[in-house]
C-alpha positions in Angstrom: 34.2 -115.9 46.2 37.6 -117.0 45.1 39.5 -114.7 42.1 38.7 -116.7 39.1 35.1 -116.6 39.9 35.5 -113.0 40.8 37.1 -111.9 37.8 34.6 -113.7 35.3 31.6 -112.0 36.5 33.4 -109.1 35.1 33.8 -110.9 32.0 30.0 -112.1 31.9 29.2 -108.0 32.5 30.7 -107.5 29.4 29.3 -110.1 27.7 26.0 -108.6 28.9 27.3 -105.5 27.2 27.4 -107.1 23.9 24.5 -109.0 24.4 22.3 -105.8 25.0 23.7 -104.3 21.8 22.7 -107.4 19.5 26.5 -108.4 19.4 26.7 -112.1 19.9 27.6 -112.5 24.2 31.5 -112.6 24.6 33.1 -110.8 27.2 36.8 -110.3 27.8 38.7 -108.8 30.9 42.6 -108.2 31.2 44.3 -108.6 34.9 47.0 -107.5 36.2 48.5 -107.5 39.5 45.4 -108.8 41.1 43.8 -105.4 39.3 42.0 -105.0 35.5 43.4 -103.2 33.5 41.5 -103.8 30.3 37.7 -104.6 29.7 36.0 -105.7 26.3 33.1 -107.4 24.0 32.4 -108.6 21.2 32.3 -105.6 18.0 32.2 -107.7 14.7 28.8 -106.4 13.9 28.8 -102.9 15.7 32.7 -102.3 13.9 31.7 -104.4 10.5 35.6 -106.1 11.5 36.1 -110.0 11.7 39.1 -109.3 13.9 36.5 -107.4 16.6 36.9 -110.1 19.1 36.5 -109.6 22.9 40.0 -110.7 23.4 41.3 -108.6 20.7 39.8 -105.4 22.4 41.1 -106.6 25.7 44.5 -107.3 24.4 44.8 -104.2 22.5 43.6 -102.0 25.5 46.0 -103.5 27.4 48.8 -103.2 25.4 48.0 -99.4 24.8 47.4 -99.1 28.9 50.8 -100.7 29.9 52.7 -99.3 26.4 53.7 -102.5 26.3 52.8 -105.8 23.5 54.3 -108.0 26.0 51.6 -108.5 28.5 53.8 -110.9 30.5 52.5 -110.6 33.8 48.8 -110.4 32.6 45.9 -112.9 32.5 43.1 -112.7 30.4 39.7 -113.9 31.4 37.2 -114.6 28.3 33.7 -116.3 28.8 34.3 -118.5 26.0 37.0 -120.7 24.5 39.2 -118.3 22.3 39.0 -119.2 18.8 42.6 -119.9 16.8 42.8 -115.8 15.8 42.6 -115.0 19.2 44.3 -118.1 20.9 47.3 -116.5 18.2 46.7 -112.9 19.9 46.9 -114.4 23.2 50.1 -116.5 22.5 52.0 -112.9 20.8 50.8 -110.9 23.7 52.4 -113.6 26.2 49.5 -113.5 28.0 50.7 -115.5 30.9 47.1 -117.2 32.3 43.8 -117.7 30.3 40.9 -118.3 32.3 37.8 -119.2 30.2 33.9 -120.3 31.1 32.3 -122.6 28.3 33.8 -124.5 25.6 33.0 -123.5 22.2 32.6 -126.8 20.5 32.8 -125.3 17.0 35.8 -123.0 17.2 37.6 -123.2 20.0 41.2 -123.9 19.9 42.6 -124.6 23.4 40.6 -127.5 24.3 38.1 -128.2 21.6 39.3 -128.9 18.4 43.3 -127.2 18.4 45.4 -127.5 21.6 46.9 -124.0 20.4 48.2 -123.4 24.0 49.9 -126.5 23.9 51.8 -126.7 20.4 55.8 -127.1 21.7 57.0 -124.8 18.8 56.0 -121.6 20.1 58.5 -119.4 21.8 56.2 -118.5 24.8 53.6 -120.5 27.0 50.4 -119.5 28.1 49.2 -121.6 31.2 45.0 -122.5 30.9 42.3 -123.2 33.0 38.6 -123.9 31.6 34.8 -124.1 33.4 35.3 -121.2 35.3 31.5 -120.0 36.0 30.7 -122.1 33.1 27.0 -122.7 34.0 26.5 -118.9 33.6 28.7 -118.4 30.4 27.2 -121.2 28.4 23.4 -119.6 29.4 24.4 -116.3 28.2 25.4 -117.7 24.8 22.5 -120.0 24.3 20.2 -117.2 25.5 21.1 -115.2 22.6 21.3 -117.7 19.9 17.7 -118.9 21.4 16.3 -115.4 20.8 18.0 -114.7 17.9 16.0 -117.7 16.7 12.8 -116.6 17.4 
């Protein structure tokens, strides 16, 4: 199992996390050094806060670990395209790899409907790679949204 794929199922336990607690299936994981140093999910309805994000947790962990808001060296794995709050984060944090597993078709902003990684005006650039484990991180999403239907 190469790193990527390694990492994400880390990601997809959190997501688990969230899912168990009725939190819609997002999990985030911060690496650095070929270690993590930060682990999160999805709060908005557990912390009644729109900014509750996985990546948002993950970020702010890691900040607090390394006493640090540059996260220079750091990658962030999230199981689903970061929205444009948290494609922002990433960017101010200088996260320097995101790794994420499905698209999300209705707000993402790397790939979907912004290229936010891509915009030449920012001072700081964030390499990006998508479909890692995406099989597994679109089912956990459309799991939840199928019983939260029922």
């Amino acid at each position: 199992m190469n790193d990527s794929d390694r990492f994400m199922k880390e990601a997809l336990k959190q997501a688990n996390k969230a899912y168990d607690k009725g939190e819609v299936p997002i999990g985030a994981i911060v690496v650095k050094d070929g270690k993590i140093i930060s682990r999160a999910y999805n709060k908005r309805e557990t912390e009644m806060k729109a900014t509750s994000h996985a990546e948002i947790i993950a970020i702010e962990k890691a900040c607090k670990k390394l006493n640090n808001w540059r996260l220079n060296d750091c990658d962030l794995y999230v199981t689903l395209e970061p929205c444009p709050m948290c494609a922002g984060a990433i960017l101010n944090s200088r996260i320097k790899n995101l790794y994420f597993g499905a698209y999300d078709k209705k707000s993402g902003a790397i790939v979907s409907n912004l290229n936010m990684l891509d915009y030449e005006f920012c001072n700081h650039r964030t390499n990006y790679e998508s479909e890692i484990m995406k099989i597994e991180c679109e089912k956990i999403i459309k799991d939840f949204f199928k019983e939260l239907r029922k």
